[in-house]
VOGU-3710 file (C-alpha; in Angstrom, 3 decimals, decimal comma):
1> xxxxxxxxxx> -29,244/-22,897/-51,060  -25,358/-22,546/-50,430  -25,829/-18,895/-50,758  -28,190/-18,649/-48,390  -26,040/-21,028/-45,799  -23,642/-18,748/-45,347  -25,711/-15,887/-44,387  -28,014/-17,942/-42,057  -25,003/-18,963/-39,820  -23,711/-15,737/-39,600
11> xxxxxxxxxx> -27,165/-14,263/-38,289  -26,990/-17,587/-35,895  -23,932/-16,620/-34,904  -24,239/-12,675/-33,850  -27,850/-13,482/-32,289  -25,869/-16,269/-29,659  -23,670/-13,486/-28,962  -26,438/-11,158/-28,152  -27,748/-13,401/-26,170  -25,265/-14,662/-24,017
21> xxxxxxxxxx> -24,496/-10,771/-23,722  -28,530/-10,261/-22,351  -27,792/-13,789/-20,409  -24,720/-12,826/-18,389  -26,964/-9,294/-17,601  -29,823/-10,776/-16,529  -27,604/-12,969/-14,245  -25,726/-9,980/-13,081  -28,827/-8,405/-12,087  -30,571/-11,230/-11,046
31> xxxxxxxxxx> -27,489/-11,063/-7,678  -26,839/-7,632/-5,928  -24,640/-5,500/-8,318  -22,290/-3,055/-6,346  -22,988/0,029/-8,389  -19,369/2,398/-8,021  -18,803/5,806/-8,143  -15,252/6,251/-8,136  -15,870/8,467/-5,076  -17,478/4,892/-3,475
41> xxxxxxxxxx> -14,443/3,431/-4,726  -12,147/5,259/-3,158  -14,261/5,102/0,134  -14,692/0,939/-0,044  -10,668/1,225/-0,309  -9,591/2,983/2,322  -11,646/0,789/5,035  -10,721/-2,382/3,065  -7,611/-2,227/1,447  -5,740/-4,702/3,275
51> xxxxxxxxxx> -2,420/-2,409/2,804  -4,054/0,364/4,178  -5,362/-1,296/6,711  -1,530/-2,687/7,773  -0,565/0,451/8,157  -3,524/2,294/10,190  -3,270/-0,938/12,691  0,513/0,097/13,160  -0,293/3,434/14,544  -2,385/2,077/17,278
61> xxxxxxxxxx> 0,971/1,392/18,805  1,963/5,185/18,736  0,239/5,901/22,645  1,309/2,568/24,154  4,312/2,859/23,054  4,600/6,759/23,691  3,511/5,693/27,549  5,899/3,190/28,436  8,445/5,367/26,967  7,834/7,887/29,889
71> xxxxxxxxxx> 6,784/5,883/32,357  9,894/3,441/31,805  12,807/6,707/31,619  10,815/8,478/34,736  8,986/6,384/37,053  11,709/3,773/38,620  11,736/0,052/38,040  10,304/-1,947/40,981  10,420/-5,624/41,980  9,030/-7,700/44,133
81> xxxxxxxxxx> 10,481/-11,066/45,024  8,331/-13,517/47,431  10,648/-16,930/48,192  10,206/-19,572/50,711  12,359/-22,871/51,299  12,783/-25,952/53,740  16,356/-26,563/54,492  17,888/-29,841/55,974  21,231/-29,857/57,770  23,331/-32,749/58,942
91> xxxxxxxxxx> 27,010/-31,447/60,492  29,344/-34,427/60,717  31,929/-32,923/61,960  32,597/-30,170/64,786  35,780/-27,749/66,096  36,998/-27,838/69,074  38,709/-25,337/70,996  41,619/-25,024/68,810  39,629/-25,280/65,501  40,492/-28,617/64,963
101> xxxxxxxxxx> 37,371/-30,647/63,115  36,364/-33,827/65,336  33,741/-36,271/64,774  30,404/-34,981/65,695  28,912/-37,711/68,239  25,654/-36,342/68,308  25,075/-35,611/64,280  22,012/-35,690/63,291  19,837/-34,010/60,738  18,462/-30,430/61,837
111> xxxxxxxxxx> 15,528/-28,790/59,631  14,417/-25,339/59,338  12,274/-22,891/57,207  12,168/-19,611/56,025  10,326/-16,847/54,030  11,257/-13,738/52,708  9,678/-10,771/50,721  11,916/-8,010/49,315  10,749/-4,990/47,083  13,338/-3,365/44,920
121> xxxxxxxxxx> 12,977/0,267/43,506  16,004/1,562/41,570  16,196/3,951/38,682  18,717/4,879/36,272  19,694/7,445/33,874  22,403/8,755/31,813  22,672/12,223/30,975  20,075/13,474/28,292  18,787/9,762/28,169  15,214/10,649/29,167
131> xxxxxxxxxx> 14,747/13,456/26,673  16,511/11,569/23,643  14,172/8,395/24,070  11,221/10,369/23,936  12,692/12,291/20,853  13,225/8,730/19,082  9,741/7,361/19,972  8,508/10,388/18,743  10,324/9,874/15,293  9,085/6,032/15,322
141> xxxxxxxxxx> 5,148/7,587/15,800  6,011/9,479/13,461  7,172/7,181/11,178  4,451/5,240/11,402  1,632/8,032/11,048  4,060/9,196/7,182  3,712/5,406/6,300  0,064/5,329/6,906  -0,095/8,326/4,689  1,956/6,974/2,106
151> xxxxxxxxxx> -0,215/3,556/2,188  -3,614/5,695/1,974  -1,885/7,878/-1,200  -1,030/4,634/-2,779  -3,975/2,682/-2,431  -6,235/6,065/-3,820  -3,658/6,398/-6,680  -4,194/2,655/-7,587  -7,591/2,768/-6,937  -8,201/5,652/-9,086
161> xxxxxxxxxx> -5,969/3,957/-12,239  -8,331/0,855/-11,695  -10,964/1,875/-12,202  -10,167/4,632/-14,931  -8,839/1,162/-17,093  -12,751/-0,321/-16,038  -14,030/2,955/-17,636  -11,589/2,670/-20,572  -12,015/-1,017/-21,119  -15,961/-0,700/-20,947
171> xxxxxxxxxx> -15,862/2,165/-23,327  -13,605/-0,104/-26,039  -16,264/-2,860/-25,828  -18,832/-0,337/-26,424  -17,457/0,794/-29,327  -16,674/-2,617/-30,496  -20,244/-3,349/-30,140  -20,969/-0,543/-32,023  -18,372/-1,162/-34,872  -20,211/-4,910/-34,897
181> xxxxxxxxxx> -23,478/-3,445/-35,611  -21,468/-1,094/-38,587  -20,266/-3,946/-39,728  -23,721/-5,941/-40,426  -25,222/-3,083/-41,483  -22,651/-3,264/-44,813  -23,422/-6,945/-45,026  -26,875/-6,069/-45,183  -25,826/-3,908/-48,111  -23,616/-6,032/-49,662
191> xxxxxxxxxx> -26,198/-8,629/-49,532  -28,872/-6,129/-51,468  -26,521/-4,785/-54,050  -25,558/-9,246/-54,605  -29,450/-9,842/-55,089  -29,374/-6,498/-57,535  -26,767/-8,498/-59,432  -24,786/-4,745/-58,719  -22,085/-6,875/-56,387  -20,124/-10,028/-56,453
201> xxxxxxxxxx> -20,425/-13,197/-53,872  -16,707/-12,113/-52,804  -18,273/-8,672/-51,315  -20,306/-10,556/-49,718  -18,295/-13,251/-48,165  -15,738/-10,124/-47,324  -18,321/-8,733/-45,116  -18,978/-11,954/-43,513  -15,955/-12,307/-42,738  -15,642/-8,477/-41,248
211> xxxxxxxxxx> -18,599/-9,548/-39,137  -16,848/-12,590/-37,755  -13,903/-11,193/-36,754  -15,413/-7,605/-35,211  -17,658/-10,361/-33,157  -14,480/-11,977/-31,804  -12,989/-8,532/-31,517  -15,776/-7,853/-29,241  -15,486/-11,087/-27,119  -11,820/-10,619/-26,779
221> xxxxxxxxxx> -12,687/-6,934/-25,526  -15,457/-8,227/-23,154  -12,934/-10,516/-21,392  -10,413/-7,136/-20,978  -13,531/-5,561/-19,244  -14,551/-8,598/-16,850  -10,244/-9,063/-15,704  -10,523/-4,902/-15,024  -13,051/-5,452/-12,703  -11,257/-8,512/-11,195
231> xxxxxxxxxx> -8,344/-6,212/-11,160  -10,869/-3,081/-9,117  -12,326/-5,469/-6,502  -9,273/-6,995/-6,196  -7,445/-3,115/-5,155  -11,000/-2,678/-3,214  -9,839/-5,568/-0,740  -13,876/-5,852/-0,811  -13,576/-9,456/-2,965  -16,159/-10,173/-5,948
241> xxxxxxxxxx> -18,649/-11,711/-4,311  -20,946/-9,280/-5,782  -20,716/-7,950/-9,409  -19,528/-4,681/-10,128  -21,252/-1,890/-11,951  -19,368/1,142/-12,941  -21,183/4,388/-12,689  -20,637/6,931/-15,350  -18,779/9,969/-14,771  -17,100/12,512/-16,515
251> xxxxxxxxxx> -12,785/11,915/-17,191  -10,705/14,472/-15,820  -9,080/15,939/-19,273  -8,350/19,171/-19,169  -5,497/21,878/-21,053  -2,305/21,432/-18,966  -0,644/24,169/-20,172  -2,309/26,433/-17,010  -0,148/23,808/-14,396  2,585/25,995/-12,368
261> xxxxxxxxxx> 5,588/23,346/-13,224  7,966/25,450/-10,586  4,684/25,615/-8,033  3,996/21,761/-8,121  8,168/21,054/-8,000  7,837/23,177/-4,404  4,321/21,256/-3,385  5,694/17,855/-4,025  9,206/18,271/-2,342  7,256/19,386/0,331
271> xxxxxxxxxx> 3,968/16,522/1,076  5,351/14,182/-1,027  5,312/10,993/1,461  8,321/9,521/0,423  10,573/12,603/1,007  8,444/13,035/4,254  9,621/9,815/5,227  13,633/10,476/3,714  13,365/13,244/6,605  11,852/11,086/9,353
281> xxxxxxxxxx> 14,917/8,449/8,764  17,565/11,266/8,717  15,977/12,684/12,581  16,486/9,267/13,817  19,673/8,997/12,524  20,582/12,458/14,333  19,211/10,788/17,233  20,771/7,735/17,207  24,058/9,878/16,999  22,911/12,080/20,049
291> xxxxxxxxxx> 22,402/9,047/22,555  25,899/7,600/21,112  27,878/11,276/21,677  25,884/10,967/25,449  27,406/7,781/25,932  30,391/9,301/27,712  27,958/10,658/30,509  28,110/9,203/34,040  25,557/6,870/34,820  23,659/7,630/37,819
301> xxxxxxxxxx> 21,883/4,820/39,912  19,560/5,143/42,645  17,557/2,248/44,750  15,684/1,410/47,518  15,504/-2,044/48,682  12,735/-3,084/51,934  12,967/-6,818/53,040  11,342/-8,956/55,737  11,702/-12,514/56,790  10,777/-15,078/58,965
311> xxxxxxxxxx> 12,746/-18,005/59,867  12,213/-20,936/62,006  12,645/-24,999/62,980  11,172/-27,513/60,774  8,219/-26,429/58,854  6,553/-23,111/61,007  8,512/-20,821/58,688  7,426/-22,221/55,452  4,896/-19,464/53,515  4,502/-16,936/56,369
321> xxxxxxxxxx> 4,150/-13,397/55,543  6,187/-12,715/59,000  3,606/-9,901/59,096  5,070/-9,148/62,846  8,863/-9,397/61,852  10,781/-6,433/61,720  11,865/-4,598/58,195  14,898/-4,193/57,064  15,430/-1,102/54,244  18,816/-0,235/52,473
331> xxxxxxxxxx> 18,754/3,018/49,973  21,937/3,190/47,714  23,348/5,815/45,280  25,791/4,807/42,726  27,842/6,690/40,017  29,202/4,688/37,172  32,123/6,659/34,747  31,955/4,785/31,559  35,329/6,270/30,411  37,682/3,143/30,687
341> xxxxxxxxxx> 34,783/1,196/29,984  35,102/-0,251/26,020  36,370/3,374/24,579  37,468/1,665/21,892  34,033/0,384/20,714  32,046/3,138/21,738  34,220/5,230/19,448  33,343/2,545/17,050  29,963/2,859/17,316  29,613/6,993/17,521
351> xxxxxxxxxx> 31,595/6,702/13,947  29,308/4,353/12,352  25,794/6,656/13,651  27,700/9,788/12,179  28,482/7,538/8,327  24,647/6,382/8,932  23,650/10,021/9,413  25,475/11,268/6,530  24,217/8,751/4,470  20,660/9,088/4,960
361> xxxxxxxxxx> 21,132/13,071/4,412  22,324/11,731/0,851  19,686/9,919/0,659  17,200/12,426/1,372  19,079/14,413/-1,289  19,323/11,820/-4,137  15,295/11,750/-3,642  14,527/14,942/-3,996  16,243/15,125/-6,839  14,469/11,656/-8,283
371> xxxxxxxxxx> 11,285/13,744/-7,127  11,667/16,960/-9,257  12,558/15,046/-11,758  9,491/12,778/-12,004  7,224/15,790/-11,745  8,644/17,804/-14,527  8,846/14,317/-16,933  5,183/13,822/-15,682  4,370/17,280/-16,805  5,954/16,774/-20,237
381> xxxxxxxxxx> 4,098/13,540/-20,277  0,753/15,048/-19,634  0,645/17,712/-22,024  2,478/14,920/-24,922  -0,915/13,068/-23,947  -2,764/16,170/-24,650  -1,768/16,808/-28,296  -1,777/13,373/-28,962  -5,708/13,674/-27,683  -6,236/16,317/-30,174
391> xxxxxxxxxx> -4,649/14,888/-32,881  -6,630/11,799/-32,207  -9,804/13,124/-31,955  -9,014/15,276/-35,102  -8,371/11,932/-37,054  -11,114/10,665/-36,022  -13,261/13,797/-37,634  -11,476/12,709/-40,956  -12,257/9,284/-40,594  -15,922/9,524/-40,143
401> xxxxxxxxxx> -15,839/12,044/-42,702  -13,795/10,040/-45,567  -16,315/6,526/-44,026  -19,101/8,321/-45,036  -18,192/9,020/-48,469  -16,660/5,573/-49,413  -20,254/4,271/-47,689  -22,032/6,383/-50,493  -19,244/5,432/-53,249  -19,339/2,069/-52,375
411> xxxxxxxxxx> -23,542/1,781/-53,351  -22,953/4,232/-56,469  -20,873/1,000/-57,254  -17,585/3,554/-57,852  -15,699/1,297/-55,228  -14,691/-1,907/-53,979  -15,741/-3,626/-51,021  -11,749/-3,912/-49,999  -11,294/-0,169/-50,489  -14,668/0,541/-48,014
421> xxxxxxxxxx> -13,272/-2,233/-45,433  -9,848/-0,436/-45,416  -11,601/2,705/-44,739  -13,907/1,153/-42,590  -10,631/-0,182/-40,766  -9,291/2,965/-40,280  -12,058/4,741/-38,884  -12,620/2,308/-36,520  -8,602/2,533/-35,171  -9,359/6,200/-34,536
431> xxxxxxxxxx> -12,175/5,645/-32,890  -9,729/3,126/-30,930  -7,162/5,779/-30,640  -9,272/8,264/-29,171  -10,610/6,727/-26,681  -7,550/5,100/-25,495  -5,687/8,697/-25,716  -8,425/10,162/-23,495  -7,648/7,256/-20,833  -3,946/7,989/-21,499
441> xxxxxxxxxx> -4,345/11,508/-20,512  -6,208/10,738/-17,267  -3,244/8,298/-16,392  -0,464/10,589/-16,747  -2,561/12,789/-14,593  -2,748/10,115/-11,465  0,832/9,706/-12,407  1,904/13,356/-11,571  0,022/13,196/-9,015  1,080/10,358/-7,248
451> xxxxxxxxx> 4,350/11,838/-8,200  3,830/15,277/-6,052  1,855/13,511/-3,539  -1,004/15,879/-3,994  -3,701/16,541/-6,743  -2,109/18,281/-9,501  -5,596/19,366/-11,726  -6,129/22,940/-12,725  -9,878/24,497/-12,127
//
C-alpha cells in the first residue's frame, strides 16, 4: 500500500495541474481574448501608447504657434481702451489778481463726467527680427515633429522586444510542458521495470521526484509568461481588460554576415532621431546667437493713436460713445539706438549664445561618435548571437541523440536512473539554450536597430 501512495499522489498532483491549466483556458476564452499579431501590436501602440501620444498632441501646436509668430512680427499690435469716470471738485481757495490764494467765498462742490475711447496701433521691429523668429519657431516645429519621431521609434522598438519575450516566454513553458510529459513517461518506466523486479524503489522515487520539480518548473515558467503579457499590454497603453493571445509568427533570424557595417554606420548617422534632434538644438543655438549679434540694430517704432471724448456737468457724460464729438489722431515714428544702452550685458549675453553654440556642436559630435559606436558593437553582438545559435542548436542535436541512447541503456538495465536523469538534464538545458539563443538573436536585432534608427534586416 505505501508503494502505491506515492505514485497515486503524484498522478493527483500533475492531473490538478492540467486542470487548472484547461481551467484558466476555458476562462480565458470564456471573456474576449485580444488575439495579436505583432503587426496589431505595433498598430494598438502607436494610437495608445500614452508616450506616443504626448508627443503627437505637442505638434498640434506647430500651426498656432507658426501663426501668431507672423501675425505678431508683421501685423502691428492694436489696443483699444474704453474709460469713463465721475469726478467731484471742491476749490477752497482762489487767486486773485496778483496770484495770491484767498478764501473762496462761494466753494462749493462742482461735478462732472467724462468718456473716452482711444485705439492704439504701433509696431516694432529690430533689424532681421521678423525673419529670425520665424527661423526659431521653425526649429521649435521642428523639434517637436523629431521628438514625435523619436517617441513613435521607441515605443515600436519596445513594443517589438515585448512581445518577442511573450513569444520566448510562451515557447519555454511549452517546452517545459513538454519536458513534464518526458519526465512521466520515465516514471512510467521506472515504475514497469520496479514491478519486473529489473529496478529499485530509489529509481522510482528519483523519477517522482523529477516529475515534481519539472511540474514546479513549469508553474514557475507559466507565471514568466502571464507578467510578459502584463509587461505587452502594459507598452500597448491598451490595459488588460481583455486577455491576450499571441499569434504565431515566424522570428526574424537570419545570417548577418550579408549586413553592410560601413552602409548602416552612414544610415544611422543620418535618421537616427537622436542625432536628428543633436542638429535641431545646434540651429537654435545658431539662432539664438543671430538675434543676440542683431541686438545692436536700431529699433524702429511706428504708431497710430485715434481718440474721442465727451465731457460734461454732473452725470450726462458718464458712458457716452460721444458718437458726434470730434477725433483726435496722432501718428509717431521713433528710432531707438541701443548702443549706450547695457553694452556691457549684451556683450555678456552674445558670449554666453556663442559658448552655448559651441557646446551643442560638441555635443552633436560626442553623439555621433556614441552612435557609430553602438552600431558596430550591435553588429558584433548580432552575429556573437548567431554562432552562439548554431552552436546551440548543434548541442541540442547531441543531446537528443546521446537521450535517446541512455533511454534504451537505461531499459537494457546497462545504466542508472541518475546517469539517464543527468542526461535527461542536459538535453533539456539545450533545449533551454536554444530557444533562448533564438530570442537572443532577435533582440540584438531590435537593438541595432533601434540603434540606427532604421530596420537593419537583410532580404
Amino acid at each position: 500500500m505505501r508503494r502505491m501512495i506515492v505514485p497515486l499522489l503524484v498522478l493527483g498532483l500533475t492531473v490538478a495541474v492540467d486542470a487548472t491549466i484547461a481551467v484558466g483556458r476555458l476562462c480565458a476564452q470564456g471573456r474576449d481574448t485580444l488575439r495579436l499579431t505583432l503587426a496589431d501590436a505595433l498598430r494598438i501602440a502607436e494610437g495608445s501608447n500614452p508616450t506616443y501620444r504626448r508627443a503627437t498632441n505637442n505638434t498640434l501646436l506647430n500651426g498656432v504657434e507658426m501663426r501668431t509668430t507672423w501675425l505678431r512680427e508683421l501685423l502691428p499690435t492694436a489696443t483699444l481702451t474704453l474709460n469713463t469716470n465721475y469726478t467731484g471738485n471742491l476749490q477752497r481757495n482762489v487767486l486773485d489778481n496778483f496770484g495770491n490764494p484767498l478764501a473762496n467765498p462761494d466753494a462749493e462742490w462742482v461735478y462732472f463726467s467724462r468718456t473716452s475711447q482711444n485705439l492704439n496701433l504701433s509696431w516694432r521691429f529690430r533689424g532681421p527680427s521678423l525673419l529670425q523668429e520665424h527661423r526659431r519657431q521653425s526649429l521649435v516645429n521642428e523639434g517637436r515633429d523629431v521628438a514625435q519621431g523619436r517617441a513613435f521609434t521607441q515605443v515600436q522598438g519596445d513594443v517589438q522586444l515585448r512581445y518577442m519575450n511573450g513569444l520566448e516566454q510562451r515557447e519555454l513553458m511549452e517546452s517545459e510542458a513538454e519536458l513534464l510529459e518526458s519526465r512521466r513517461i520515465d516514471l512510467d518506466v521506472a515504475q514497469r521495470l520496479f514491478s519486473l523486479a529489473s529496478k529499485t524503489r530509489v529509481d522510482v522515487l528519483n523519477a517522482e521526484l523529477a516529475v515534481e520539480q519539472q511540474a514546479l518548473r513549469l508553474q514557475q515558467q507559466r507565471a514568466a509568461y502571464e507578467t510578459a503579457l502584463l509587461e505587452l499590454g502594459a507598452a500597448l497603453g491598451a490595459g488588460n481588460e481583455r486577455p491576450i493571445e499571441l499569434v504565431e509568427g515566424a522570428l526574424p533570424i537570419f545570417d548577418p554576415s550579408g549586413i553592410d557595417v560601413d552602409g548602416l554606420v552612414a544610415r544611422a548617422l543620418d535618421v537616427n532621431p537622436r542625432l536628428v534632434e543633436a542638429r535641431v538644438a545646434v540651429e537654435t543655438a545658431g539662432t539664438g546667437l543671430a538675434q543676440e549679434r542683431s541686438a545692436w540694430w536700431p529699433e524702429i517704432g511706428m504708431g497710430l493713436n485715434v481718440y474721442r471724448r465727451a465731457q460734461a456737468t454732473e452725470t450726462r457724460a458718464l458712458f457716452d460713445p460721444a458718437l458726434d464729438q470730434d477725433l483726435e489722431s496722432n501718428f509717431f515714428v521713433s528710432l531707438s539706438l541701443p548702443i549706450l544702452s547695457d553694452f556691457f550685458g549684451a556683450s555678456e549675453r552674445r558670449q554666453q549664445s556663442t559658448v552655448a553654440l559651441r557646446n551643442e556642436r560638441e555635443t552633436e559630435r560626442e553623439l555621433r561618435l556614441e552612435v557609430e559606436r553602438t552600431v558596430r558593437t550591435g553588429v558584433l553582438a548580432l552575429h556573437n548571437q548567431w554562432e552562439s545559435l548554431r552552436l546551440a542548436e548543434r548541442s541540442r542535436e547531441i543531446a537528443e541523440e546521446a537521450l535517446q541512447l541512455a533511454r534504451e541503456q537505461y531499459r537494457l538495465g546497462t545504466r542508472s536512473f541518475e546517469e539517464l536523469r543527468a542526461t535527461f538534464d542536459r538535453e533539456a538545458d539545450t533545449r533551454r539554450q536554444v530557444i533562448m539563443a533564438r530570442h537572443a538573436f532577435v533582440e540584438a536585432l531590435l537593438q541595432l536597430e533601434q540603434a540606427v534608427g532604421a530596420p537593419a534586416r537583410t532580404p
